[in-house]
C-alpha positions in Angstrom: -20.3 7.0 13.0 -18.1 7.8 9.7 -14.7 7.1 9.8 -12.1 10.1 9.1 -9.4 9.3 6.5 -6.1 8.1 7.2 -3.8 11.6 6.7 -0.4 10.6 9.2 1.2 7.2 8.5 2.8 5.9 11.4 6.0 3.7 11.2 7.7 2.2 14.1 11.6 2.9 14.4 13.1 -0.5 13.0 17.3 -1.4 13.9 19.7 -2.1 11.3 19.1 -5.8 12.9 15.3 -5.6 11.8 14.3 -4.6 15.7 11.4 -2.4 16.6 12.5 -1.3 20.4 9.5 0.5 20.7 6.7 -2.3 19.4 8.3 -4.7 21.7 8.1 -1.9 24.4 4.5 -1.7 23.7 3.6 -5.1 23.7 5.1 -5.3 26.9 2.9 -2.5 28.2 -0.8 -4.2 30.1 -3.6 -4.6 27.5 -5.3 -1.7 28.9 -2.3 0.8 28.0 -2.0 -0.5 24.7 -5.6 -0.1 23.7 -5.0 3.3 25.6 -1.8 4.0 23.2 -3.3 2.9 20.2 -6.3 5.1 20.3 -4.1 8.2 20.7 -2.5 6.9 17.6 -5.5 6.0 15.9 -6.7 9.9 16.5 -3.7 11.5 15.6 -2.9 9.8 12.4 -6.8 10.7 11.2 -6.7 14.4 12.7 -3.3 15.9 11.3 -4.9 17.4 8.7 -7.3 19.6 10.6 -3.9 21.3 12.6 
């Protein structure tokens, strides 16, 4: 299967402090989610272009 390009990058909210609330959300999340999570992200980052 060919790979799409990368068109969306996707940063994580960081703090002042050098926090990322929602990649410590995440890894808090059951594998399963995460994999879930990650595939949505994975798909939106490579089909952006196509909208």
């Amino acid at each position: 299967m060919e790979s799409l390009p990368v068109i969306l990058t996707v940063k994580f909210y960081r703090t002042n402090m050098g926090n990322e609330p929602v990649r410590d959300w995440l890894a808090e999340l059951p594998r399963e989610s995460r994999r879930l999570i990650g595939t949505d992200i994975k798909t939106a980052r490579q089909r952006k272009a196509r909208l």
